[in-house]
C-alpha positions, 0 to 999 in steps of 0.5 A: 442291608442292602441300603445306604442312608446319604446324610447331605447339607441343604443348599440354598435354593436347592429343588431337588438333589442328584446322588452319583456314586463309584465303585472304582475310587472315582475313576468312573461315576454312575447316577443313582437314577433318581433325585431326592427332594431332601438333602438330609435323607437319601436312601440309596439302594441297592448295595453289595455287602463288603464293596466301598462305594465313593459317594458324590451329590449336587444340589438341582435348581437356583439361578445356576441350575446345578451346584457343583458336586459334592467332595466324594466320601467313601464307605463299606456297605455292610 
């Protein structure tokens, strides 16, 4: 309750990973307000019982300094 538990792939060369999520369907994003050193295990937090958040993320570091975003996935928190 009051979490969400962000599953990602690694990229190659990734250093760190940024979380953007919406509470409009995508219309306006906001920055989780940390980065995550693994793809694989992001804890966001907090969340709201019964509001759908959209869910995006892009790979920090590499010859690009940025992946592009992620496609968005929405879910219900419970």
């Amino acid at each position: 309750s009051g979490q969400l538990m962000v599953h990602g792939l690694a990229v190659l060369n990734g250093r760190m990973y940024q979380l953007q999520y919406s509470l409009d369907n995508g219309a306006t994003w906001t920055n989780a307000g940390n980065n995550f050193t693994s793809a694989r295990r992001m804890l966001f937090t907090p969340t709201t019982a019964g509001k759908t958040y959209t869910i995006q993320i892009s790979a920090l570091g590499g010859s690009t300094g940025q992946s592009a975003w992620s496609n968005p996935v929405s879910i219900m928190a419970t």
